[in-house]
Each structure stands twice: as structure tokens, then as C-alpha cells.
MARKOL-201294 format. One record per residue (C-alpha): residue number from 1; residue in one letter; x, y negated, z. Coordinates in pm, whole numbers, plus 50000, padded with zeros to 5 digits. Each point is the difference from the previous one (the first is absolute). Example, Ala and Ser with C-alpha at 12.3 -4.5 7.8 and 13.67 -1.06 7.14 Angstrom:
2
ATOM resi resn     X     Y     Z
ATOM    1    a 51230 50450 50780
ATOM    2    s 50137 49656 49934
***
This chain:
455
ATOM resi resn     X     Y     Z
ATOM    1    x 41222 61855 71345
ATOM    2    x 49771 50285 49865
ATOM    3    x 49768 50074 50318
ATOM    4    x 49827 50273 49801
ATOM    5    x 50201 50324 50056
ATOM    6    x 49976 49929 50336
ATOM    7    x 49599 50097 49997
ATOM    8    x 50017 50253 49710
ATOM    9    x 49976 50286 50275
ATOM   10    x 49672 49878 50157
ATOM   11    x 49703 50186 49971
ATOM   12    x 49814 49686 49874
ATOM   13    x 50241 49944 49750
ATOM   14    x 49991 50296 49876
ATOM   15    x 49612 50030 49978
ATOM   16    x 50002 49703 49753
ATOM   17    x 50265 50159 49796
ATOM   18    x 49727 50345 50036
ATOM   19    x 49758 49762 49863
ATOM   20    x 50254 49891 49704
ATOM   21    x 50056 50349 49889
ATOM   22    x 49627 50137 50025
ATOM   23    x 49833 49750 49813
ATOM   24    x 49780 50325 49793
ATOM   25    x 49916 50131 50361
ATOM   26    x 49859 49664 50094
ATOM   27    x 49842 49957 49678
ATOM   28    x 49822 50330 50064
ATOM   29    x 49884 49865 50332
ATOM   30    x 49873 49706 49845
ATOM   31    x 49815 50150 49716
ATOM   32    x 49823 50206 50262
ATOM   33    x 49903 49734 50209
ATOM   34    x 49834 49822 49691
ATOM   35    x 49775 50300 49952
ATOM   36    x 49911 50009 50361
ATOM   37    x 49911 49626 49994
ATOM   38    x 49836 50030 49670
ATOM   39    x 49776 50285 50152
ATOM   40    x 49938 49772 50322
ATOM   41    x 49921 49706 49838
ATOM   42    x 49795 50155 49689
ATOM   43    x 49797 50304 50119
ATOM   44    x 49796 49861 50297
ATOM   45    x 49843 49741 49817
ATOM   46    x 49792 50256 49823
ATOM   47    x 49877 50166 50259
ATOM   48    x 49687 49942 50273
ATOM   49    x 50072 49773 50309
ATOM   50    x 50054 50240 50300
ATOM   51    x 49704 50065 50252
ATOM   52    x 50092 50021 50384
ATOM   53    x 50050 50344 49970
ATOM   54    x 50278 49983 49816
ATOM   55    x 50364 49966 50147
ATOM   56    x 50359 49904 49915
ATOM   57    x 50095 50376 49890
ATOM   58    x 49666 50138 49859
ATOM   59    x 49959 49672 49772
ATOM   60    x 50231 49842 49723
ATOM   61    x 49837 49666 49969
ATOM   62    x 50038 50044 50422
ATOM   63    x 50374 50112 49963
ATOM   64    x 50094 49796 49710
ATOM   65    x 49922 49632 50210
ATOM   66    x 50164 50174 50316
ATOM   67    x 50308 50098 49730
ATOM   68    x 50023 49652 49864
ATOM   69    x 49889 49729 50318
ATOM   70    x 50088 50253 50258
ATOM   71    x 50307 50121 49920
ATOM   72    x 50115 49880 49667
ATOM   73    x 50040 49610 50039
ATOM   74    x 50062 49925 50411
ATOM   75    x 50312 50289 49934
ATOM   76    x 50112 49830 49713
ATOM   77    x 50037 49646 50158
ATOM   78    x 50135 50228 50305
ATOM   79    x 50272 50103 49746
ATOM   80    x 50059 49634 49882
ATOM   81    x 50123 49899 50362
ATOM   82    x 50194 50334 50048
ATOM   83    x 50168 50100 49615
ATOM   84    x 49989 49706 49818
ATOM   85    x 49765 50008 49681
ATOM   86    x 50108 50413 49996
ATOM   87    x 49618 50017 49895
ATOM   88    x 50042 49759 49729
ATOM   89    x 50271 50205 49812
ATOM   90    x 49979 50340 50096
ATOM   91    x 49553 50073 50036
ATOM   92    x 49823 49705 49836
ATOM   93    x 49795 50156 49734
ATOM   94    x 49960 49649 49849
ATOM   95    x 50322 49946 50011
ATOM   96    x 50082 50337 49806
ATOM   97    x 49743 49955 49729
ATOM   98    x 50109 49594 49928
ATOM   99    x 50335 50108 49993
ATOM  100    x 49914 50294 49725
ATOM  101    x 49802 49793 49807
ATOM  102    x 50243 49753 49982
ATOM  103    x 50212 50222 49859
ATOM  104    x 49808 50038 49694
ATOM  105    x 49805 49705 49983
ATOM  106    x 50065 49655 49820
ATOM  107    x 50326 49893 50219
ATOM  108    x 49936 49610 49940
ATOM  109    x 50177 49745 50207
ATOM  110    x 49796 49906 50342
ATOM  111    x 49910 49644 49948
ATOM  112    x 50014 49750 50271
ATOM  113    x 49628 49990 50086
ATOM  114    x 50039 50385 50133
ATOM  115    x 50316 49926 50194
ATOM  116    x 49795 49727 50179
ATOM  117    x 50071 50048 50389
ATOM  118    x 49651 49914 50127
ATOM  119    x 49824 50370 49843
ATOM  120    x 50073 50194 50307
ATOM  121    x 49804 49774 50194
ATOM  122    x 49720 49923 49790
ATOM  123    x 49963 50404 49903
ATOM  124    x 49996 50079 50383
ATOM  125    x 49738 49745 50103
ATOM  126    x 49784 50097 49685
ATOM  127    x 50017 50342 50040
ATOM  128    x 49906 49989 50375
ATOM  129    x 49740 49783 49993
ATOM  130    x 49880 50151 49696
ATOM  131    x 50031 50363 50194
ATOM  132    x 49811 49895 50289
ATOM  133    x 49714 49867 49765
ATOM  134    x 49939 50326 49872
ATOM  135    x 50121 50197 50277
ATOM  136    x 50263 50209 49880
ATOM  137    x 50072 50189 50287
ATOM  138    x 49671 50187 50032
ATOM  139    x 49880 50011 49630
ATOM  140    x 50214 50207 49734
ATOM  141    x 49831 49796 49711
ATOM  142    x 50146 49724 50108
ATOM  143    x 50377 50127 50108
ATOM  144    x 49999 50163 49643
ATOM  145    x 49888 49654 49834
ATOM  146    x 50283 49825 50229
ATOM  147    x 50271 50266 49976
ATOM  148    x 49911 50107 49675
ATOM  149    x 50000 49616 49870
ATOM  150    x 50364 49975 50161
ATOM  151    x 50111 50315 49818
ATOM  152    x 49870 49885 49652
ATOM  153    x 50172 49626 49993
ATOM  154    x 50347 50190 50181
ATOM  155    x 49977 50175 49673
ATOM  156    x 49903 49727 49767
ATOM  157    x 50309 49811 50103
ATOM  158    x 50227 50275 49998
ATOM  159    x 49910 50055 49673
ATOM  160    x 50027 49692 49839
ATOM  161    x 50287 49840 50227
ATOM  162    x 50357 50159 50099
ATOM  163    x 50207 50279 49871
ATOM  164    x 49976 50299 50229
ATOM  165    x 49932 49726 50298
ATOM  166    x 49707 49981 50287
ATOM  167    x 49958 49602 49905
ATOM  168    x 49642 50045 50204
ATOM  169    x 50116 50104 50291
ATOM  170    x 50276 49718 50025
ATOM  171    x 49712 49724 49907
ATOM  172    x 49690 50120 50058
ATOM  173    x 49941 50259 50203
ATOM  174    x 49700 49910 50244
ATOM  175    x 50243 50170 50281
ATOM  176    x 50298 49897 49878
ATOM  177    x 50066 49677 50174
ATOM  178    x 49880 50137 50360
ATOM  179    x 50265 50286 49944
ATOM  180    x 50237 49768 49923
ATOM  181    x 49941 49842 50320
ATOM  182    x 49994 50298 50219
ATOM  183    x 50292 50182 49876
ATOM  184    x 50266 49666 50093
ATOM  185    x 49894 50189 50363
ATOM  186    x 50189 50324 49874
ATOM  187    x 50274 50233 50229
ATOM  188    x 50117 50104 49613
ATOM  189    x 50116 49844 49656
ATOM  190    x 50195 50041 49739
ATOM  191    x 50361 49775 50060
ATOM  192    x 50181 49884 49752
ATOM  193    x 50362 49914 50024
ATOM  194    x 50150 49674 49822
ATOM  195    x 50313 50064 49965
ATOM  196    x 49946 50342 49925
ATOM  197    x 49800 49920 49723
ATOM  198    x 50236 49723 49878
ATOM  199    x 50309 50267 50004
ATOM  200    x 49868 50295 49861
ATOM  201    x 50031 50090 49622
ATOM  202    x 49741 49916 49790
ATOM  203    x 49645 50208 49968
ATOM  204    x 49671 50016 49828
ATOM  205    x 49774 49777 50137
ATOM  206    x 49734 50148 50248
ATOM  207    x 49682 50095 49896
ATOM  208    x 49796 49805 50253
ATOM  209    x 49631 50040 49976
ATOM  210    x 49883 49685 50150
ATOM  211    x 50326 49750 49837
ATOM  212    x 50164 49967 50330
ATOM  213    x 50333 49842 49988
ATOM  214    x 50174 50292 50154
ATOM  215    x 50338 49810 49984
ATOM  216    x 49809 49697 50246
ATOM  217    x 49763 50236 50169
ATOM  218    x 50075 49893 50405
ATOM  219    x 49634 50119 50103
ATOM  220    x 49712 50263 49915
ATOM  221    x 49727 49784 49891
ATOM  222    x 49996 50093 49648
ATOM  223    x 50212 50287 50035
ATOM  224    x 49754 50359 49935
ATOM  225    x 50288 50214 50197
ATOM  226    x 49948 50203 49693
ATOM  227    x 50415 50101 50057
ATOM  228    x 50050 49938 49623
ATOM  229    x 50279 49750 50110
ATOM  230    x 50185 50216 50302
ATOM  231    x 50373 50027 49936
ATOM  232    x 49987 49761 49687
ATOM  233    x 50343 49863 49981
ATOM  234    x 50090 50149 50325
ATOM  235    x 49825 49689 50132
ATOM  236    x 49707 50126 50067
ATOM  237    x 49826 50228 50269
ATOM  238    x 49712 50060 50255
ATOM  239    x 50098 49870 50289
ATOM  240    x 49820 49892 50380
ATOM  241    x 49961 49658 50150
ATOM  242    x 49826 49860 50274
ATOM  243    x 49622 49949 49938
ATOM  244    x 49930 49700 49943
ATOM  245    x 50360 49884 49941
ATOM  246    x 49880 49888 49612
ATOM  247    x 49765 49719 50093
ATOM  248    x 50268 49885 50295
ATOM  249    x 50227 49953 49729
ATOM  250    x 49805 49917 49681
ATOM  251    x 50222 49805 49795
ATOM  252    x 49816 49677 49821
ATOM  253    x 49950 50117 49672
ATOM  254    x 49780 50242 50070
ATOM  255    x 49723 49808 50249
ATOM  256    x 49689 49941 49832
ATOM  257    x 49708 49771 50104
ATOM  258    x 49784 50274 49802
ATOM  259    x 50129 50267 50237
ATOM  260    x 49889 49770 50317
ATOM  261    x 49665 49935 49836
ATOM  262    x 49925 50378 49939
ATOM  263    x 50086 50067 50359
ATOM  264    x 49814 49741 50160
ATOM  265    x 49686 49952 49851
ATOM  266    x 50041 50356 49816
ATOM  267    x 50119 50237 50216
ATOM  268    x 49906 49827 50295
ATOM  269    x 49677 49829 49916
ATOM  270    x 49770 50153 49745
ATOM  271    x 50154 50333 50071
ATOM  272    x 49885 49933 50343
ATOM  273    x 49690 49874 49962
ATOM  274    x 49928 50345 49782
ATOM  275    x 50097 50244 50253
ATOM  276    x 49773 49822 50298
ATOM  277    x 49687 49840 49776
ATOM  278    x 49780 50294 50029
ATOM  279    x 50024 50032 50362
ATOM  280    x 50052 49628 50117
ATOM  281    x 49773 49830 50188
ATOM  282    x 50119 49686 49849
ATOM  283    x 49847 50146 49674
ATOM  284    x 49653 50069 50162
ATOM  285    x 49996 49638 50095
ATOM  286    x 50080 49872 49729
ATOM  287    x 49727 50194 49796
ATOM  288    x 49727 49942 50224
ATOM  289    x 50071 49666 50045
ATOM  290    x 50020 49975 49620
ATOM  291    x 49650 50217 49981
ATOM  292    x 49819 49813 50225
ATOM  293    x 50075 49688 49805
ATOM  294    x 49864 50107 49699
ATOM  295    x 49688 50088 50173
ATOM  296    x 49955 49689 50157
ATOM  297    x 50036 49824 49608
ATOM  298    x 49811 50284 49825
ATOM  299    x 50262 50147 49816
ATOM  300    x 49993 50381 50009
ATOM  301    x 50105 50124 49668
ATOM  302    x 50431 49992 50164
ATOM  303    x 49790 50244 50242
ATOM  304    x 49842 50274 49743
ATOM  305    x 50241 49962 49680
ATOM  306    x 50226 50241 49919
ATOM  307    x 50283 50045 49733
ATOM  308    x 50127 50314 49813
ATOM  309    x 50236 50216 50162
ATOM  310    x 50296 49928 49791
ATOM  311    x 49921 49627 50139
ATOM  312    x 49858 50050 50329
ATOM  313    x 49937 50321 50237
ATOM  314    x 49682 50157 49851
ATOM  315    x 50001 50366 50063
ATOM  316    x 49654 50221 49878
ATOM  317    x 50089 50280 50169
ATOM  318    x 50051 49847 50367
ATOM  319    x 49769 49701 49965
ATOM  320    x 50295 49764 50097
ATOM  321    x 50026 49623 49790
ATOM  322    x 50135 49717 50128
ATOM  323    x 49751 49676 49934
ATOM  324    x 50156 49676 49881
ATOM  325    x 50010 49912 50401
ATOM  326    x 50212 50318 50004
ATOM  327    x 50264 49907 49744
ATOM  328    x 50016 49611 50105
ATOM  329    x 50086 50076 50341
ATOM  330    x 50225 50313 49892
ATOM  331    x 50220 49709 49776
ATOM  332    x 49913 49691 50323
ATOM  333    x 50165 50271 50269
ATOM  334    x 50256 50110 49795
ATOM  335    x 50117 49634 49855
ATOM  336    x 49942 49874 50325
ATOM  337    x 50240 50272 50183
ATOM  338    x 50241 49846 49712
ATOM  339    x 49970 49663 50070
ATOM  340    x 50002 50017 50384
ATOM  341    x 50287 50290 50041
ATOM  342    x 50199 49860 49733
ATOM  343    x 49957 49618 50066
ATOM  344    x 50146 50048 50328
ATOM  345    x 50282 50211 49882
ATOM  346    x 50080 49712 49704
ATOM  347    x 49975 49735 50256
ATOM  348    x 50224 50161 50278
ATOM  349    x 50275 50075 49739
ATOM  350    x 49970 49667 49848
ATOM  351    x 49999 49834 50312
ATOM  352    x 50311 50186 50077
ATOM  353    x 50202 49917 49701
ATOM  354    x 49867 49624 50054
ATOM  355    x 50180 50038 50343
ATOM  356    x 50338 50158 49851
ATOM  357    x 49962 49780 49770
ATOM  358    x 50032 50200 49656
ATOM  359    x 49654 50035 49849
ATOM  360    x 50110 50337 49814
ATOM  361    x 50102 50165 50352
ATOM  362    x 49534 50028 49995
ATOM  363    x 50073 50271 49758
ATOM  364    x 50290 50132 50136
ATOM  365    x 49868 50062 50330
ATOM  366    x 49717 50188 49871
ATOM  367    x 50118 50275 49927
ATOM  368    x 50078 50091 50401
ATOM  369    x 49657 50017 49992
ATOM  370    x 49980 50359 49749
ATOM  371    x 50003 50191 50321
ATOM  372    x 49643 49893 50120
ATOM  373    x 49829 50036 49704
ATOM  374    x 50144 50365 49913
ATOM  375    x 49844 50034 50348
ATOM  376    x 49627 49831 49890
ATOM  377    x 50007 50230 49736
ATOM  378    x 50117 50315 50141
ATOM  379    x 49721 49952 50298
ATOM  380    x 49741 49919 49706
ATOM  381    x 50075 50282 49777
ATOM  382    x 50026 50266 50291
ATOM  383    x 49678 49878 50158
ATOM  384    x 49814 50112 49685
ATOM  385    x 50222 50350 50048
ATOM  386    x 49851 49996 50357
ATOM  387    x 49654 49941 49890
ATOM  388    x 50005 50257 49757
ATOM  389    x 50161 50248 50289
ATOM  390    x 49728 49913 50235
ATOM  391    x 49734 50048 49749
ATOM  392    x 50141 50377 50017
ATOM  393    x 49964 49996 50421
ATOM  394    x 50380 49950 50019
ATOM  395    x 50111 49701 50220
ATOM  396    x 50345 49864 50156
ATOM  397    x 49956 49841 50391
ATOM  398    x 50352 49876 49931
ATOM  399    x 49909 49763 49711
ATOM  400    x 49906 49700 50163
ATOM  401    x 50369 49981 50202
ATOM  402    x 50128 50098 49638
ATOM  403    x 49849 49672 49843
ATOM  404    x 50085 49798 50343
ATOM  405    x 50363 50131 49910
ATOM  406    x 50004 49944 49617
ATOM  407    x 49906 49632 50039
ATOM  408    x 50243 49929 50318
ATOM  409    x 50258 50172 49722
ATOM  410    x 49913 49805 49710
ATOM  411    x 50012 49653 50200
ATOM  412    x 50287 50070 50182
ATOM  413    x 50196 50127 49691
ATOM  414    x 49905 49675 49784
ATOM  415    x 50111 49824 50321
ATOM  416    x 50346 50151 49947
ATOM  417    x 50011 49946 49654
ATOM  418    x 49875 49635 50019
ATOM  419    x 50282 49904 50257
ATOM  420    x 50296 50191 49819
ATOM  421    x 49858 49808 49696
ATOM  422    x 50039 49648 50111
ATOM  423    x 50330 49785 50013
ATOM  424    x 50263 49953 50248
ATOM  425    x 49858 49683 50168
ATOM  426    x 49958 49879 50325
ATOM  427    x 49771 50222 50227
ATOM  428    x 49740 49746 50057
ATOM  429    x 49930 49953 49645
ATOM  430    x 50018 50381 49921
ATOM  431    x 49785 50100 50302
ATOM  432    x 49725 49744 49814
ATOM  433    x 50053 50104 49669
ATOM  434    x 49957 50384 50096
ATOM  435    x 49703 49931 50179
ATOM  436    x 49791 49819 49701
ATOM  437    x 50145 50231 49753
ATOM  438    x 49825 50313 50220
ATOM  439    x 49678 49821 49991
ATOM  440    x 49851 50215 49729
ATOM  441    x 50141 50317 50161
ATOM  442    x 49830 49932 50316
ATOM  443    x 49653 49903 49807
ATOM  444    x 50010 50292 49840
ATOM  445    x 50060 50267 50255
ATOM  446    x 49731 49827 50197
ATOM  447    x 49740 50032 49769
ATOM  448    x 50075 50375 49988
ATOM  449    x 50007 50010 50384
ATOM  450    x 49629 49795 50005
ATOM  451    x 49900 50241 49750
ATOM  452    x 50077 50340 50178
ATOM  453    x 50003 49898 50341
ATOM  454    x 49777 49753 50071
ATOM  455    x 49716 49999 49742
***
């Protein structure tokens, strides 16, 4: 039976089918996006470092980091957990450009090496760590170098691989595997109908930017919500669900152990451990214990040596560079925030497979865990938005019950999702399983509740 007709009327469904039939309109949008990001990105590196005089609207290096780690990227992974990857298909300047280049670039085959699952994860830890080496929030040098080297090799492989396809941001994308995560937590996607496909006539294939299988699509990892697809074959259209409901019912084919990893010592770990580094007193610890050390022994050069920028934090025009203490103990925080957060995530899963017996279940029942680290990140990204407001004199008393809220949200949400997740077995057995398989949940909000209210 064709379920379809029955939804045709809805307002969702007929947005997607908007978004089918306005595809210059959203080009439009997304050509003007890529000159707003290119202006962002490119003109603030070329001009002086602020003073404290200066202020968010009299300033564009000043309103350019406020556009981009104030607004830009904690809205964006907002979006992920609300629309779907909407940002992916519809605003991503490096989408848009890969995709036009593409189109008149070499068009080889993409060989297997590209399609190798484990970029995501590697490209997000590099370009973290990497980010906080140089600091990349505060220092438009060093967001053009990082942005701008993203840009360039989006375009290098759109123009040598695909035909008219964004073949970076399905493989390599820095961002690409976290919004993957996020938006299984979607209220929207697009659905596509079976045996609506199977019966209707036969049609030109879709032109699907990022090679999704429309025909086998069940979920909105890869999916752009670009709308390209909506009302293909009368089988397909935008549609709402239950948040959430994707990772509950994640069919096998698509769990990943690369997915887990990104999440857990990704998302969870280094991400963490580069949000709280700078303010921990963990760090300071660690650095003065470290310091006085190399007193003790004689060695001070890891004390006075310094690195160029483009390697290290090494600003003339501030006087701020990070030693060679600095950058160790940068990489020790943030690898050990990995190994800690994410070792006890691993092992609780693990241990709850081990326990249901069915060692693949560890990567299964990962994914219930997406909700708590969209929430590690949303708190991370918006505290820099908050520091940036307060710098300004403008401060929210409600934002410490906001964060209290946001983590008892993001646990109890993976909680949900990590119960629906499991098997029907006996309630003993599931009651144990659940329990391990929140451990990393639970680490993780704590060390966000040490960090903000009780350092």
C-alpha cells in the first residue's frame, strides 16, 4: 500500500517538495553565504589585533570571531540536532564551492583509500588539537590558515574526484562525522517509501550530492536535506519522527566502530579536554608539576622556547607564545581527556555487550550515547559565545541552571536511547547491561559538572 498520498498535504512535505522546485533560489543563498564566509575567514587576517577598546560592533577582527565561534558553529551543531544536516545542503559554503568545482574538474573515480571510514575521525582530532595549538578562536591568522586550509583541499578533491558531487564532504569533512552523529537525534528527515519506490514507473536517477543510496536511505546521516530527492518516485518526502527514534532503531548495516570511536574519544574526549584546558585546574597542575621538575634537573629550555605561529601560539602584537611546556601539556590534557573519558565509555559498552553476550551490540549501543556529546559540545561552543558576551558587559544569571539542565538532558536522553536500544531479555540482565553501557555518559557529564560547578 502507497502510504505517500496520505502525507502529501503536510506542511513538511510540502517544504521538501519547495526545496525540490527552488533549487536556483537556494543556490543563490548559497553563493552568498560563500562570499560572506570568504570575507570572514580572509579579511581579518590582514588586519591589527584589536586593543581593549575595541568591541564586537566597532571591530571586524572583534565581530568576525564573535560571527564564526559565537554564533556561526554552536548554531550550526544546534541545527544538526534540530533539521538534520539542513546546513550541510542548503548554507555550507564548502559544500557549494566542492560541489561547483566538481562540476568542472577531472571527474575520476574515488578510489578506495578516500572512501576509508576512519577520515572523519582522524580529521576531527587533528584539526582540534591542531586548533587549540595555535589558538584559533582568538587569532584570525590562524582560523584563516585552518579554515582556509579546509577550503583549498574541499576544492582540490572536488576537482579532481566526482562529477558534479561533494565527495569531501561525504569523506572528509573535519565536521562531517560529528554531524553525522548529531543529526540521527533529528524531529525531521526525508522518508522514503519501499514499495512506493518499487511500484512507480521508472525515472532518472537522483542527482545526489553526497552518493546516498536514496532508494536504501532509512536515516539522515549522510543525507544533506538538500530536498533534491522530495517526491522522487512518489516515494519520497520530508517527513517528522520522534527524535532520537534513528539510533533506537539503527538497523546493522549501518553501525560503525569508527562512529563509536569519534564519539568517545572524539567528541567526548579531546573535544572535551579543548573546551576546559585553558581554565582547568587539572592543567595548572599538571604544568607546574611538570615545571618544577625541570628545575629541579636543570632543564629550562621546554620553559623559554617558542615555535612559529603557524606551529605554536606566537603572537607579536599581544606578546602571547606558548613554550614547549605550553604545547606538551596542551597535547598531555587533551590526549589524556581522550584516554580517560573515552576509556571508560569503550569499557562500559564493551562490558555490556560481554554481558548480552554479542560483542558487536559495544558498537551498537553507542550510539544512545549521541545525545550527551551534542550536549558537551553545545555547552563548549556557547561558553566561548558567553565569554565573548561578557567581554562586552553582557551576562545571563540563568546560565548556570541552563548548563545544570543541558547535562541532566543529555544523560537522561542517552539513558532513553541506550535502554530502547538493547534486546528483549530478562530485566536483570538488561538493568546491568544499561547501567555499564551509560558509564561514559555519566563520566562525561561529570567532568562538565566538576568543571563549572565545582572548580
Amino acid at each position: 500500500m502507497n502510504s505517500v498520498p496520505s502525507f502529501r498535504s503536510a506542511p513538511l512535505a510540502r517544504f521538501g517538495h519547495v526545496l525540490a522546485r527552488h533549487s536556483t533560489l537556494i543556490q543563490t543563498v548559497q553563493w552568498l553565504m560563500v562570499v560572506i564566509y570568504l570575507f570572514l575567514v580572509t579579511a581579518p587576517a590582514f588586519l591589527p589585533v584589536p586593543d581593549d577598546s575595541k568591541h564586537i560592533w566597532d571591530d571586524l577582527v572583534l565581530f568576525a570571531q564573535f560571527a564564526f565561534w559565537g554564533v556561526w558553529w554552536p548554531f550550526v551543531m544546534l541545527s544538526m540536532v534540530v533539521m538534520g544536516r539542513a546546513w550541510c545542503g542548503l548554507f555550507c559554503p564548502e559544500g557549494t564551492m566542492t560541489e561547483w568545482v566538481s562540476r568542472h574538474g577531472l571527474g575520476r573515480a574515488i578510489p578506495a583509500w578516500l572512501r576509508w571510514k576512519g577520515w572523519p575521525f582522524v580529521a576531527f582530532v587533528c584539526t582540534t588539537v591542531y586548533g587549540q595549538m595555535i589558538t584559533v578562536y582568538e587569532y584570525p591568522k590562524a582560523a584563516l590558515l585552518i579554515l582556509g586550509a579546509s577550503t583549498v583541499m574541499a576544492l582540490g578533491i572536488g576537482l579532481v574526484y566526482g562529477k558534479g558531487k561533494r565527495v569531501w564532504c561525504r569523506y572528509l569533512c573535519p565536521a562531517s562525522g560529528v554531524f553525522s552523529l548529531l543529526s540521527r537525534l533529528a524531529p525531521v528527515h526525508f522518508r522514503v517509501d519501499a514499495e512506493a519506490w518499487k511500484a512507480a514507473p521508472r525515472a532518472h536517477a537522483v542527482d545526489c550530492a553526497t552518493l546516498v543510496d536514496v532508494r536504501a536511505m532509512t536515516g539522515g546521516g549522510s543525507c544533506h536535506m538538500c530536498g533534491r530527492c522530495s517526491g522522487h518516485r512518489d516515494a519520497v518526502e520530508l517527513a517528522p519522527r520522534l527524535p532520537g527514534s534513528e539510533i533506537a532503531s539503527l538497523p546493522r548495516r549501518e553501525v560503525s566502530a569508527w562512529d563509536i570511536a569519534l564519539l568517545l574519544f572524539g567528541v567526548m574526549g579531546v573535544a572535551t579536554g579543548a573546551f576546559q584546558w585553558s581554565a582547568s585546574p587539572l592543567f595548572i597542575a599538571l604544568k607546574q608539576g611538570l615545571a618544577t621538575f625541570l628545575v629541579e634537573h636543570g632543564v629550562m629550555f621546554p620553559m623559554t622556547e617558542t615555535m612559529p605561529w603557524w606551529i605554536l601560539t606566537n603572537s607579536e602584537e599581544t606578546g602571547e607564545a606558548f613554550t614547549l611546556l605550553d604545547g606538551f601539556c596542551i597535547l598531555t590534557y587533551m590526549g589524556g581527556a581522550s584516554v580517560v573519558l573515552g576509556g571508560i565509555g569503550l569499557a562500559g559498552l564493551a562490558a555490556a555487550a560481554r554481558l548480552l553476550g554479542d560483542r558487536r551490540m559495544t558498537w551498537r549501543l553507542g550510539y544512545g550515547l549521541v545525545p550527551e556529546g551534542a550536549v558537551g559540545l553545545m555547552i563548549g561552543l556557547s561558553s566561548m559565545t558567553l565569554t565573548q558576551l561578557a567581554g562586552e558587559g553582557i551576562g545571563f544569571a540563568w546560565v548556570p541552571d541552563a548548563r545544570a539542565g543541558l547535562l541532566v538532558l543529555g544523560v537522561s536522553w542517552s539513558a532513553l536511547l541506550v535502554w530502547r536500544s538493547l534486546p528483549g531479555i530478562g530485566m536483570g540482565r538488561k538493568l546491568a547491561a544499561w547501567g555499564l553501557a551509560m558509564a561514559g555518559a555519566v563520566a562525561h557529564a561529570g567532568m562538565w559538572g566538576l568543571f563549572f560547578f565545582v572548580w
